[in-house]
N, C-alpha and C positions, 0 to 999 in steps of 0.2 A: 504494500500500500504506500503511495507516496505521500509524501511530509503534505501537500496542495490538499488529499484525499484524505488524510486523518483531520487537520484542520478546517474543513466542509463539513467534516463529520462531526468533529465536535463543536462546529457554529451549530449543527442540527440540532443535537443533543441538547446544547444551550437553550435553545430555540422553544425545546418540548420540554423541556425544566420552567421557563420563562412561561408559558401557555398554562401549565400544572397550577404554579402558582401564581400568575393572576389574570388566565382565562383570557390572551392577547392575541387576537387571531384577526385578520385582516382578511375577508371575503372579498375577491377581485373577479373579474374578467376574465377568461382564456389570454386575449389578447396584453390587459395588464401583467399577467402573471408571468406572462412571453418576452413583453418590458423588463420587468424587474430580473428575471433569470439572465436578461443577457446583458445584464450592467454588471454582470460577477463574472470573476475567468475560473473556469473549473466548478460551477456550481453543482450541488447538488440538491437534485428531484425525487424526494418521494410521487411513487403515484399507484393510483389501485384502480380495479375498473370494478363497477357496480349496477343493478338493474336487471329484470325479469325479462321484459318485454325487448328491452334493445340494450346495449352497452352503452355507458356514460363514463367518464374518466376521471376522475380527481387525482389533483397537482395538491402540494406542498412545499414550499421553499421558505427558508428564511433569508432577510437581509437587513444587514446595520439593527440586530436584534428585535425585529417583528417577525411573525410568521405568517407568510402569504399563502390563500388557496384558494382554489381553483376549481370548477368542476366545468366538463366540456361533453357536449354527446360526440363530438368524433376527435382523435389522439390526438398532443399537439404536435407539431416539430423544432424542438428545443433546439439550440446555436452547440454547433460544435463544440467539446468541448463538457459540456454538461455532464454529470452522471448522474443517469436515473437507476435509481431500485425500486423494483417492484414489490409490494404490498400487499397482504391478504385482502387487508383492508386497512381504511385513514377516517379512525374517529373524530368529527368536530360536534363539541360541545353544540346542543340546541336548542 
């Protein structure tokens, strides 16, 4: 794992520590989310896909300690460079 890829990791980790305790989650756009992902080098994307009748996609990122998400009906295409992991699933408080 590179030193770029642990420190992604641990802004994450931060990120869902910070959401734990005081519930900071910022509900955007596909499009905003596609913003904010590519103002970072090497970002990292939670995402999970969800839905009966069709598939829908939820994003997850964080940046400058907020956590951004995202839900889309069709996947996005994140900026080179990105690393996404996939997810059973991505709880947001409701």
């Amino acid at each position: 794992m590179s030193a770029a890829t642990m420190a992604a990791t641990a802004a994450a980790a931060a990120s869902i520590q910070a959401l734990k305790a005081g519930g900071v989650l910022v509900h955007v756009d596909p499009q905003e989310i596609l913003r904010v992902v590519s103002k970072q080098s090497e970002a990292l994307v939670v995402r999970s896909t969800f839905g009966i009748l069709s598939t829908h996609y939820s994003y997850i990122t964080s940046y400058k300690g907020l956590a951004f998400y995202a839900t889309s009906p069709e996947p996005l295409a994140f900026p080179a460079g990105t690393e996404l992991i996939d997810a059973k699933s991505i709880w947001v408080p409701g």
